[in-house]
N, C-alpha and C positions, 0 to 999 in steps of 0.2 A: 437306487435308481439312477436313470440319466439325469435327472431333471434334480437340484440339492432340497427344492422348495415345494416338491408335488406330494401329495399323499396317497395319491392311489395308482392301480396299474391299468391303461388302457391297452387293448390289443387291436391290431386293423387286420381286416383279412377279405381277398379280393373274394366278390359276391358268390360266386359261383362256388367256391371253398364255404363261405357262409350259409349258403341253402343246404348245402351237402350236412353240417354240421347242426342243423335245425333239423332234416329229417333223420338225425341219426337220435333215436331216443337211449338215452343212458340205463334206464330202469330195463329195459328188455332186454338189448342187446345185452349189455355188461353185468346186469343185478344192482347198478349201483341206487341206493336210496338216500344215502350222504348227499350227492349232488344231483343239481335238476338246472337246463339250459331251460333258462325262465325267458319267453318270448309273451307276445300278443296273442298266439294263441294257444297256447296252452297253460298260460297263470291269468286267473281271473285278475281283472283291476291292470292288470300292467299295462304301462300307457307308450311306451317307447317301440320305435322303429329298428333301433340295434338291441340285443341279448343281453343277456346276463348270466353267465357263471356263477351259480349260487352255488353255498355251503349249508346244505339247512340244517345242519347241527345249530346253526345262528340263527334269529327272530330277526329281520326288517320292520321298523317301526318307524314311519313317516310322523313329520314333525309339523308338516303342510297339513292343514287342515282340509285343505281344496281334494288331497289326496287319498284315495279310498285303502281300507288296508289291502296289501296284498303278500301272500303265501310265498315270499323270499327270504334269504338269509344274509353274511357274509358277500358280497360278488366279487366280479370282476368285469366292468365291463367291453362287451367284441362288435368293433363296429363293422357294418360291412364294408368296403370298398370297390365304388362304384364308379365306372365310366360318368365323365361331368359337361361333356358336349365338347364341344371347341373352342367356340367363343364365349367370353365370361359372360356377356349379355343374354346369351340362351342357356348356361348355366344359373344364372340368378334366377331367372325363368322357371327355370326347373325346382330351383329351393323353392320360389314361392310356393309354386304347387304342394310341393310335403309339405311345406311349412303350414297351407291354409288345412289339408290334410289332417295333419297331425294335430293339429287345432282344435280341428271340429273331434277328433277324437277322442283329445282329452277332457270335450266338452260330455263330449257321448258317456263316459265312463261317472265321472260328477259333474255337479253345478253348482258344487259349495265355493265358498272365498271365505277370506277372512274379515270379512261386512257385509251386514243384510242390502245394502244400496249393491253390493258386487252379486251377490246369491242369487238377485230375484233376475236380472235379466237373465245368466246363466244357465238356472234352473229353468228358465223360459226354452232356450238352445238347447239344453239338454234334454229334454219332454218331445221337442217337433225331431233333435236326432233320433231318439229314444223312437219313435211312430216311423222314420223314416225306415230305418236300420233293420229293428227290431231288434232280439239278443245273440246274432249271431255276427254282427261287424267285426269282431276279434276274429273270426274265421276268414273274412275275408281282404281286411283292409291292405295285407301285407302283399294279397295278388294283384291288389289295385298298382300300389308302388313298383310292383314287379312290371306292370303290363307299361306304364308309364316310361320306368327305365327301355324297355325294349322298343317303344316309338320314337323316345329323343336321344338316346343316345347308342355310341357302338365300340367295338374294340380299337375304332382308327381316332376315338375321338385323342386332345392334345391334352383333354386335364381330365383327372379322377380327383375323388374326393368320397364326404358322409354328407350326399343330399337330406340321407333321410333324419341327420340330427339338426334339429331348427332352428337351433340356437345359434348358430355361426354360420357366413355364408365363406366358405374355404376353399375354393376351386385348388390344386397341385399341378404343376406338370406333371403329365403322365412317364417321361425320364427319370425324375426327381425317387422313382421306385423300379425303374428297371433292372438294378443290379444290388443285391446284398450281400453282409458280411456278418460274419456269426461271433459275438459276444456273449460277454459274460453277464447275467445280469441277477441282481443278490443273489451268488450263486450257483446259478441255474445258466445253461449254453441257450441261446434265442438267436433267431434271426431279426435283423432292423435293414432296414434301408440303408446302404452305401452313403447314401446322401442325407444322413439324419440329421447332421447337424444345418443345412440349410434347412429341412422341414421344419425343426423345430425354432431357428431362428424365425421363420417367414411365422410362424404360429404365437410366439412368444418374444419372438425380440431379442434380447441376451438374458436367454433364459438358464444361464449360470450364476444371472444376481440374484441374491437374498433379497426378498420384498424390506418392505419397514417393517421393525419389529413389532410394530401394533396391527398390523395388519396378516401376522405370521399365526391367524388363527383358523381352523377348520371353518369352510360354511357350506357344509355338506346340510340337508335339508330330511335328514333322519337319525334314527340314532339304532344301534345291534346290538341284539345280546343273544346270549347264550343261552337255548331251550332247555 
């Protein structure tokens, strides 16, 4: 890979490519049953805003207790890339909102933790979403996020980005991806960014160093195998 210390492969791909790719179903279109684009709504339990490339030749088995099982395998995961306003101030703005979003979602789906003092309030959040909702919020949360994107943001904004993953608040120049070049990758011909190595600097730093060797161990939060 690019990166000597990363374990898995992330892909970005501007939103409008990603919806496309969401209404394209594999099983119909192609016959395929090996793979399934595992989303919010169409895999019970999945709690995320970007997709998944599964292999369900493989079992996903979550390690998180909080985590309900859910019907994946192998992935990869595709985030979408979204318009991120102009000013970082109304970009933060904007992560908050997925961010309390994707929250309440993950509350929606369980209530469990790993202690009865985390469980009970949870389970409290999770029973009034549960009544609020009812059982079809997977059907619609992803039009919520869509309707959102289309009020605050537009193709003249200065930065893009993955509002919808909550974990990082990452605004990009919108530049920083106007021009690409095709490489090699294990492999395999891809396209990357002209400018990948400032993206990945501005995301990682001097992300050519080898962490500490004590700290050069997976903590991914499930474990795969083979059905």
């Amino acid at each position: 890979g690019f990166i000597p210390w990363d374990d898995d492969i992330d892909i970005w791909m501007p939103r409008d490519d990603f919806n496309k790719l969401l209404d394209y179903d594999l099983n119909q279109k192609v016959g395929y049953t090996k793979y399934k684009i595992c989303t919010r709504k169409n895999t019970s339990n999945y709690a995320y805003g970007m997709a998944r490339f599964s292999n369900q030749n493989f079992k996903y088995v979550s390690t998180d207790v909080s985590e309900k099982d859910v019907d994946m395998g192998l992935f990869i995961d595709i985030y979408p890339l979204d318009n991120y306003c102009s000013t970082k101030e109304n970009a933060y703005k904007l992560h908050k909102k997925f961010n309390v979003l994707n929250k309440k979602y993950f509350f929606y789906i369980s209530g469990k933790s790993n202690t009865l003092l985390k469980t009970i309030p949870r389970m409290f959040i999770h029973c009034v979403l549960r009544l609020i909702h009812g059982n079809k919020w997977n059907k619609k949360i992803d039009n919520i996020i869509n309707t959102y994107l289309s009020e605050f943001t537009n193709d003249d904004d200065k930065f893009v980005g993955v509002p919808v993953w909550e974990l990082r608040f990452e605004p990009f120049e919108r530049k920083l991806f106007e021009e690409r070049v095709r490489v090699k990758f294990e492999g395999i011909d891809v396209w990357i960014p002209k400018e990948n190595d400032k993206l990945l600097k501005k995301m990682y730093g001097d992300y050519m160093q080898l962490p500490p060797v004590e700290e050069q161990v997976p903590h991914h939060g499930y474990k795969v195998y083979r059905r």
